[in-house]
C-alpha positions as a Markdown table, in Angstrom:
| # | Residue | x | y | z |
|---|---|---|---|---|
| 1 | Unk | -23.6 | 40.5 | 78.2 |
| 2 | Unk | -24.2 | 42.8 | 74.9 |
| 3 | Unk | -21.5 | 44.2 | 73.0 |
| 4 | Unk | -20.3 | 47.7 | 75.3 |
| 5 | Unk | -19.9 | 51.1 | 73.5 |
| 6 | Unk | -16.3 | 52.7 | 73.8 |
| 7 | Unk | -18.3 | 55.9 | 74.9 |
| 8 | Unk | -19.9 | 54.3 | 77.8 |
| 9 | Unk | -16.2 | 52.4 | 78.8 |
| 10 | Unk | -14.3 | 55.7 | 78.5 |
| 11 | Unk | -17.2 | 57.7 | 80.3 |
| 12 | Unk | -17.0 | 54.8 | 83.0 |
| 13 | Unk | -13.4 | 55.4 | 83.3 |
| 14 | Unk | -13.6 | 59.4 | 83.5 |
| 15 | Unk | -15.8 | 58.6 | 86.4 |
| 16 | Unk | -13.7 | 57.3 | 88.6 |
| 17 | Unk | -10.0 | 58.4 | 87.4 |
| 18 | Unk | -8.9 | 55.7 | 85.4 |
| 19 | Unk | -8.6 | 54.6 | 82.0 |
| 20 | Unk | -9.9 | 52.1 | 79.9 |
| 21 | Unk | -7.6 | 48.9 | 78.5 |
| 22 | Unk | -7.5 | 48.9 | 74.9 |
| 23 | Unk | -5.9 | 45.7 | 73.3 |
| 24 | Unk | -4.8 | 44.7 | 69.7 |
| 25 | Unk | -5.8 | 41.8 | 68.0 |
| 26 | Unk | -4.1 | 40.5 | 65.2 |
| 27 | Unk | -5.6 | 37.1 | 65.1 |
| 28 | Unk | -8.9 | 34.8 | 66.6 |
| 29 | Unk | -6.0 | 34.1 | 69.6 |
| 30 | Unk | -5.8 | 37.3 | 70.2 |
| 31 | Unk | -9.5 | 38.1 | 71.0 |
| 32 | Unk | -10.0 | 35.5 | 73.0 |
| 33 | Unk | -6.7 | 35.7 | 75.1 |
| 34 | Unk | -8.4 | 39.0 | 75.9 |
| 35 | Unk | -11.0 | 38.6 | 76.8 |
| 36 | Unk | -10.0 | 35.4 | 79.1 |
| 37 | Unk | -7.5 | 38.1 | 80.5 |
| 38 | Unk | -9.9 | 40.7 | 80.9 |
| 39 | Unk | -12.5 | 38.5 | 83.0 |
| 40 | Unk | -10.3 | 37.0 | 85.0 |
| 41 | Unk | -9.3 | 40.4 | 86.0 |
| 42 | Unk | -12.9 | 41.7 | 86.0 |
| 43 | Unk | -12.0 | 44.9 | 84.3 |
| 44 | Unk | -14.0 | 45.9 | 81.4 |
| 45 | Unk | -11.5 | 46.1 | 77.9 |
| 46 | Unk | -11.6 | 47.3 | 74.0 |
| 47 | Unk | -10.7 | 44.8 | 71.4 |
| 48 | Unk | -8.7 | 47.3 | 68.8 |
| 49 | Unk | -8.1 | 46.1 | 65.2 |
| 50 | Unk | -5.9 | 48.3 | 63.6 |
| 51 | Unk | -5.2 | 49.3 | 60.0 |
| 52 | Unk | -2.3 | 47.0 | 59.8 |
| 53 | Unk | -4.2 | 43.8 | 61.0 |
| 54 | Unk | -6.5 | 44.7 | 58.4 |
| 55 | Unk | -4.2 | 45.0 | 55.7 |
| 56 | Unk | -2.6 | 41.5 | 56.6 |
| 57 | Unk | -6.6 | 39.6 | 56.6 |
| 58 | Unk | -7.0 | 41.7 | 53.2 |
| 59 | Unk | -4.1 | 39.7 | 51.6 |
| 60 | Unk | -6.5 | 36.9 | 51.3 |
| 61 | Unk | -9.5 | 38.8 | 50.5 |
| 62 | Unk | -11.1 | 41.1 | 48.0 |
| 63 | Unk | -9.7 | 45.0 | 49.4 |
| 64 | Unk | -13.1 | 46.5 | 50.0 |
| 65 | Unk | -14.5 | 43.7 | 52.4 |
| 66 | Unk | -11.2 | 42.0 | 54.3 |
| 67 | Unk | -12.0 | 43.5 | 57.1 |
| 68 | Unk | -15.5 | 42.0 | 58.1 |
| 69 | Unk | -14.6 | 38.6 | 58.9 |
| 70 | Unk | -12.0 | 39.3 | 61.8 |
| 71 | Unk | -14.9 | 42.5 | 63.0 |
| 72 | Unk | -17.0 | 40.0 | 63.1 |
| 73 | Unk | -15.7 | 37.5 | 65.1 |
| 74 | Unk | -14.4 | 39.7 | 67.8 |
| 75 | Unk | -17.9 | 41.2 | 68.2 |
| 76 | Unk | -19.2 | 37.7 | 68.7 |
| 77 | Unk | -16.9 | 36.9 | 71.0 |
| 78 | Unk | -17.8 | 40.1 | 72.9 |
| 79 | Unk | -21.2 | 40.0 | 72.5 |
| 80 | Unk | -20.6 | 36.4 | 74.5 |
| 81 | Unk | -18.3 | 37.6 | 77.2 |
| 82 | Unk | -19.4 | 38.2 | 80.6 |
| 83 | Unk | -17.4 | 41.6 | 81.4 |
| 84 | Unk | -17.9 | 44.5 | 79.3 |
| 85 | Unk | -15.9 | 44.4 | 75.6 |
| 86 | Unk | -16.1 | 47.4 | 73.0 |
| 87 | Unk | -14.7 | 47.2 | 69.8 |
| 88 | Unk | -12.7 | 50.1 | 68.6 |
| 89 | Unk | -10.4 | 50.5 | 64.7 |
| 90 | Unk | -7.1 | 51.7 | 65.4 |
| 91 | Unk | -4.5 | 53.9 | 63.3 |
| 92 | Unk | -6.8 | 54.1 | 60.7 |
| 93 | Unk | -4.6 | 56.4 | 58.2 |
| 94 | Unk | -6.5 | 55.6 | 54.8 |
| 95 | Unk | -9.8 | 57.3 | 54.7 |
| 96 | Unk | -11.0 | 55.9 | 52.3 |
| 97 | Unk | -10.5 | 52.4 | 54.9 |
| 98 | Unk | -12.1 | 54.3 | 57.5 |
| 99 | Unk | -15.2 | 55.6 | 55.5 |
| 100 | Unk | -16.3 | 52.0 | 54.1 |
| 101 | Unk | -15.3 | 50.6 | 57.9 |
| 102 | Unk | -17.9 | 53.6 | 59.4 |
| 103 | Unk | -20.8 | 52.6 | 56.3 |
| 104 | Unk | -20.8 | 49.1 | 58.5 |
| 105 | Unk | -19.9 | 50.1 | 61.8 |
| 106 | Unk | -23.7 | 49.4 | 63.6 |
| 107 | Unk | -23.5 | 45.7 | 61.1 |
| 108 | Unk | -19.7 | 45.0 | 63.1 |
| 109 | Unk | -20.5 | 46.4 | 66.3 |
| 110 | Unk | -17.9 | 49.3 | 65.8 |
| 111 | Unk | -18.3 | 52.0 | 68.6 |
| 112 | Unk | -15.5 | 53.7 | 67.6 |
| 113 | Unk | -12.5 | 54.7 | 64.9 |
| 114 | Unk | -9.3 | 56.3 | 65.3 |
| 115 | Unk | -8.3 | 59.0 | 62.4 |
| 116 | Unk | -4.9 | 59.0 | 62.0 |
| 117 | Unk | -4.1 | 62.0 | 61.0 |
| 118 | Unk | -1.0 | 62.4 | 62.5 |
| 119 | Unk | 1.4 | 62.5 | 59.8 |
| 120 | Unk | -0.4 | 65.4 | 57.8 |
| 121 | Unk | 0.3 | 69.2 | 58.4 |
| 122 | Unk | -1.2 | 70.4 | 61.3 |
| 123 | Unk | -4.3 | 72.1 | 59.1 |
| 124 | Unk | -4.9 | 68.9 | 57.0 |
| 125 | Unk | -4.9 | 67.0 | 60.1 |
| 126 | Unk | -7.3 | 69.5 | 61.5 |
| 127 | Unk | -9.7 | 69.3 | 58.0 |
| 128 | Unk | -10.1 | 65.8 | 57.3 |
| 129 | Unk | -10.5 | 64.8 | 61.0 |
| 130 | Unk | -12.8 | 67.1 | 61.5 |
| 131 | Unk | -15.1 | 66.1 | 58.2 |
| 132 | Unk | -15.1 | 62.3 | 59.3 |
| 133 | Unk | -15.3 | 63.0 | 63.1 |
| 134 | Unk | -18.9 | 64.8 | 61.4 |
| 135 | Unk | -19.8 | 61.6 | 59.5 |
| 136 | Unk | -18.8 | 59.6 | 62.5 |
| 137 | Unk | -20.8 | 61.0 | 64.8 |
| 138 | Unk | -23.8 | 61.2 | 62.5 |
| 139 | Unk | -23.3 | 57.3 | 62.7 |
| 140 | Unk | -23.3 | 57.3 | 66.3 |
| 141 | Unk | -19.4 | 56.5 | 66.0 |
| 142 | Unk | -17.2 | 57.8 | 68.7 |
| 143 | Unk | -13.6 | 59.0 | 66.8 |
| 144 | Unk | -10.1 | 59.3 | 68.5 |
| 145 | Unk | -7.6 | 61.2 | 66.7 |
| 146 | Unk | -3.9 | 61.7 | 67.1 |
| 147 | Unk | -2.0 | 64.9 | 67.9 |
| 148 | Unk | 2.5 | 64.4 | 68.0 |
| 149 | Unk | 4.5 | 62.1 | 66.9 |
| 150 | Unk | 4.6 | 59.0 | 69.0 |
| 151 | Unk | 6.0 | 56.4 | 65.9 |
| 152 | Unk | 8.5 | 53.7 | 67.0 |
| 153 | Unk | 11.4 | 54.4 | 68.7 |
| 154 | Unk | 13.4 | 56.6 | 66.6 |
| 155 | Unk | 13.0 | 60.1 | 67.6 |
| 156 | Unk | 9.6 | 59.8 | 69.9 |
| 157 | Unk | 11.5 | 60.7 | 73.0 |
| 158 | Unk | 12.9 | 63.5 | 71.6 |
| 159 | Unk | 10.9 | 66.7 | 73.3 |
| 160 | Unk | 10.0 | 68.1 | 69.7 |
| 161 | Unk | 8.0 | 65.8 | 68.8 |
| 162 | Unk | 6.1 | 65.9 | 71.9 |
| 163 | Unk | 2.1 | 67.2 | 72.0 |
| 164 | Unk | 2.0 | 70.7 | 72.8 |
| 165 | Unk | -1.1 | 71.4 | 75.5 |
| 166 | Unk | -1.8 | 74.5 | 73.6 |
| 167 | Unk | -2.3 | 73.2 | 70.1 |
| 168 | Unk | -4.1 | 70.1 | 71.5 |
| 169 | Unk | -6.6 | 72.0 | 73.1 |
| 170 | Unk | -7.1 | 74.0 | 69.7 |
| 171 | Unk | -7.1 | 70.7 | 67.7 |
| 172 | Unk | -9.7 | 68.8 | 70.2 |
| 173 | Unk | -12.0 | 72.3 | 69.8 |
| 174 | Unk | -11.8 | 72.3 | 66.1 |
| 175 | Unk | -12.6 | 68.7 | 64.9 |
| 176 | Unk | -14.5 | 67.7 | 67.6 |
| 177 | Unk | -13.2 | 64.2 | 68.3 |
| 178 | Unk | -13.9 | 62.5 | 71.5 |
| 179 | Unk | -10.3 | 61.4 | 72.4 |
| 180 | Unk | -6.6 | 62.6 | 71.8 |
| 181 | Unk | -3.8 | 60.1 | 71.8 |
| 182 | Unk | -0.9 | 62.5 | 72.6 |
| 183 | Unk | 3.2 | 61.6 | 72.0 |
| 184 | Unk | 4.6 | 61.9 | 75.8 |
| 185 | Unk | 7.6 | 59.8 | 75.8 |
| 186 | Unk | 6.1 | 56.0 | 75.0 |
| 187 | Unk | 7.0 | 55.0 | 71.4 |
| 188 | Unk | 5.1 | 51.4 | 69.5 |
| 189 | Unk | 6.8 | 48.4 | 68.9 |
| 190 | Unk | 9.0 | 48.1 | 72.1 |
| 191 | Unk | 9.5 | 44.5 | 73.2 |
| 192 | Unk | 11.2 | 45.7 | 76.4 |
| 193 | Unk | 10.0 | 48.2 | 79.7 |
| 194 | Unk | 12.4 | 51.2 | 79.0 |
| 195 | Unk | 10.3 | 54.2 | 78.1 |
| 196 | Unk | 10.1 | 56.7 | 79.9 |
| 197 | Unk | 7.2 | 58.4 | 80.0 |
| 198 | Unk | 6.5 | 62.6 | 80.7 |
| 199 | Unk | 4.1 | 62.7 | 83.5 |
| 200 | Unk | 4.3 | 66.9 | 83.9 |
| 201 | Unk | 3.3 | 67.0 | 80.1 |
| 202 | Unk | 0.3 | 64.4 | 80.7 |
| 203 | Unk | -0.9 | 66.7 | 83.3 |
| 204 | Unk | -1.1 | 69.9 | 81.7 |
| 205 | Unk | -2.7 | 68.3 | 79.0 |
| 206 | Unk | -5.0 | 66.9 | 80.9 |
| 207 | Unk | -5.0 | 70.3 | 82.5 |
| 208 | Unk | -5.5 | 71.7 | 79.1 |
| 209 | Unk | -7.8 | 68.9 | 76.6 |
| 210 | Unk | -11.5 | 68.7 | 78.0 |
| 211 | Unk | -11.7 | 65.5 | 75.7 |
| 212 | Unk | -10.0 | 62.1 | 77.2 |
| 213 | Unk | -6.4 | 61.5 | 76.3 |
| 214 | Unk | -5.3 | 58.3 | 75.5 |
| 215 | Unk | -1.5 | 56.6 | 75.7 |
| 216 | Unk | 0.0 | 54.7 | 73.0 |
| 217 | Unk | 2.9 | 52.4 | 72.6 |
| 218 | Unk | 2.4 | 51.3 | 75.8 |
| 219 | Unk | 4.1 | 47.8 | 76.2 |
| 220 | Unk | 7.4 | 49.7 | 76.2 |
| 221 | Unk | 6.2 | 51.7 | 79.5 |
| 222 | Unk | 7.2 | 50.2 | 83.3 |
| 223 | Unk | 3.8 | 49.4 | 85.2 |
| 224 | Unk | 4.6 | 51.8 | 87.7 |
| 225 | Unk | 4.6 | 54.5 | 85.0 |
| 226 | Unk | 1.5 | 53.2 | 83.3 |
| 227 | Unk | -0.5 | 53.8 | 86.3 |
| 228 | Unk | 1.1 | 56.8 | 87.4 |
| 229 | Unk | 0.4 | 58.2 | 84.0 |
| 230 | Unk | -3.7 | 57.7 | 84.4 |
| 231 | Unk | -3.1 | 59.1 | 87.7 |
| 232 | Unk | -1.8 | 61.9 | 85.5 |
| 233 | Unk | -5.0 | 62.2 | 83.4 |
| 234 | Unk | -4.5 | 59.1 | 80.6 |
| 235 | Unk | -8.4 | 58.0 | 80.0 |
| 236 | Unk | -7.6 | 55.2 | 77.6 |
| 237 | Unk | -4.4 | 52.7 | 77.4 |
| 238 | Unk | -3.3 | 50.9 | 74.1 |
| 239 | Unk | -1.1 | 47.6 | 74.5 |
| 240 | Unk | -0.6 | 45.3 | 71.6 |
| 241 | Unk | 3.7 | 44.3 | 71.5 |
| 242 | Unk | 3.4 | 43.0 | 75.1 |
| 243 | Unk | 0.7 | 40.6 | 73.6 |
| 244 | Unk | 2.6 | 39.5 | 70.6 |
| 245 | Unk | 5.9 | 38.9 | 72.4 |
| 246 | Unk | 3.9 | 37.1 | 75.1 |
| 247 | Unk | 2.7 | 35.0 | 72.4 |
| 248 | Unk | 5.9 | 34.5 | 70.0 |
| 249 | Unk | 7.7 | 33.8 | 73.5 |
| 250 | Unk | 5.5 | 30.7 | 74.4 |
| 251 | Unk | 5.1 | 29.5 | 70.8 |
| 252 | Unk | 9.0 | 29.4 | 70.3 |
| 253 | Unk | 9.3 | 27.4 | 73.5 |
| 254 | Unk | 6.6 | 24.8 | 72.9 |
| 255 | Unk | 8.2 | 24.0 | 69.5 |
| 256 | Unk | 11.3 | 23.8 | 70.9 |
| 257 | Unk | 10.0 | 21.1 | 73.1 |
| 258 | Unk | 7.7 | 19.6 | 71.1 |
| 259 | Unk | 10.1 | 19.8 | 67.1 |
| 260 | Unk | 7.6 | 17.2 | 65.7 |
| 261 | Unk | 4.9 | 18.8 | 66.4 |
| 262 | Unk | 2.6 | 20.0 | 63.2 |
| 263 | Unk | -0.8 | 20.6 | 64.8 |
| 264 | Unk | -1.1 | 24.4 | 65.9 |
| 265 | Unk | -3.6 | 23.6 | 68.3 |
| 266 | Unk | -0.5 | 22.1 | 70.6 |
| 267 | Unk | 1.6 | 24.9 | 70.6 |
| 268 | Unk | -1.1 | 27.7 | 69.9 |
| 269 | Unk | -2.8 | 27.2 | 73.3 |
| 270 | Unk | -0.1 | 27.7 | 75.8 |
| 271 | Unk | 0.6 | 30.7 | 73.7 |
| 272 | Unk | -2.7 | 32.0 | 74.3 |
| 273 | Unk | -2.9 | 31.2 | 78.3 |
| 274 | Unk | 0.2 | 33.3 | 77.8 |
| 275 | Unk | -1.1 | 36.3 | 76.5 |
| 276 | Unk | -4.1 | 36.1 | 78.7 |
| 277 | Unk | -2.4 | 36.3 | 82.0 |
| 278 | Unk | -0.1 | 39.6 | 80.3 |
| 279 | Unk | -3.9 | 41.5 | 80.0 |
| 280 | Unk | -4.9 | 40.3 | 83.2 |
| 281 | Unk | -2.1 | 41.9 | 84.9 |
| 282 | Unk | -2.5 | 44.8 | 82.5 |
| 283 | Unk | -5.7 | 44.9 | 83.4 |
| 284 | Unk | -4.8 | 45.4 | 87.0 |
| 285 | Unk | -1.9 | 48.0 | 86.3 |
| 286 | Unk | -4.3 | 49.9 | 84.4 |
| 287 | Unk | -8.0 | 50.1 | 85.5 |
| 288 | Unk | -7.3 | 49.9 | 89.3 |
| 289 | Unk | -3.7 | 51.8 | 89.6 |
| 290 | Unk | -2.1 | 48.4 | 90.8 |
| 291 | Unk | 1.6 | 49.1 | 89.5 |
């Protein structure tokens, strides 16, 4: 199957009421966990590469071009895959990361870049997501873009921080992006199910954004409120902790039983059967409402 487009997956999902499973990947395991996750589940999934994966393959690389060989690979293994697999950048803060990422999106088989504009004054946010939402587009880029403050735990279930419908609607109207990942109670980086998510706000957003909205921090949400909340309107899912803990989990225990063991091959494949069955469940949870 060819490499999908995110705007054809999140279209797709629109469709018919769901949302679209967007993944993190960190390393080769990664990529192909997911995708062994996501056909076994027969939902089609986004391989996400985020700003901070980036950063860590650019230690050992020149800064301007670190990011190819991981793009790369996961387009490959997508291209190869017989479900449907976009690849989307994620948290992309650094715009100057973002433009030289968008010169060699079509090369990569990028369909589509988050702005992360999130931690800019409302008007700068507005501005410069606006002027590369324009220069993605031009590319035949899709953009997402990020309204609140969803962060790690501290403070991102306080109701303050929270997307205002209002304001999103004006922010989606005046840069023009195609998706909004709105702050609704999840929170990154939570290795446990205790988040608690705001299903009356995700509606009246949903009420209120004509664009898709998309949920982030999502490993820290119980199933049962992950697929209540695309029942509310969430169009797009990010998961990446639930990965790496699946991951780190199995890893620790093979070594434990195997302490001689120096070959990464014995101890990195049970940890990748791991993190394969975590999206196939996912999967489930989140394309088909199976909480």
């Amino acid at each position: 199957m060819t490499l999908a487009h995110t705007h054809d997956l999140v279209a797709a999902a629109v469709a018919r009421s769901s949302a679209v499973p967007a993944f993190n990947v960190i390393t080769l395991e990664h990529a192909e966990a997911i995708i062994e996750g996501a056909e076994s589940s027969g939902v089609a999934v986004l391989l996400q590469v985020s700003e901070n994966a980036i950063r860590y393959h650019q230690a050992a690389r020149e800064p301007n071009g670190g990011f190819a060989p991981l793009l790369a690979a996961c387009r490959e293994l997508a291209s190869a895959s017989s479900i449907g697999v976009g690849l989307h950048l994620d948290h992309i803060e650094s715009l100057e990361l973002a433009d030289r990422c968008l010169e060699r999106a079509d090369e990569l088989g990028v369909g589509s870049i988050m702005f992360d504009g999130s931690t800019l004054a409302y008007a700068a946010n507005v501005e410069i997501t606006a002027a590369f939402t324009e220069r993605a587009h031009a590319r035949g880029v899709w953009v997402e873009a990020e309204l609140g403050a969803i962060g790690g735990k501290d403070g991102a279930h306080t109701p303050g921080v929270r997307t205002d419908p209002d304001e999103a609607r004006d922010f989606a109207l005046a840069t023009g992006v195609d998706a909004l990942a709105v702050a609704v109670g999840s929170s990154h980086a939570m290795t446990e199910q205790t988040g608690s998510l705001d299903l009356d706000l995700i509606a009246a957003l949903a009420a209120r954004v004509e664009i898709p909205l998309v949920l982030h921090g999502s490993s820290g949400v119980p199933h049962a409120q992950l697929a209540q909340a695309v029942a509310a309107g969430i169009r797009k899912v990010n998961v990446g902790t639930a990965l790496n803990v699946a991951w780190t989990t199995a890893v620790r225990a093979a070594l434990a039983d195997q302490p001689t063991a120096v070959d990464p091959r014995r101890y990195f494949a049970g940890a990748r059967d791991e993190m394969a069955a975590v999206v196939s469940r996912l999967c489930s949870v989140i394309a088909r409402g199976e909480g």
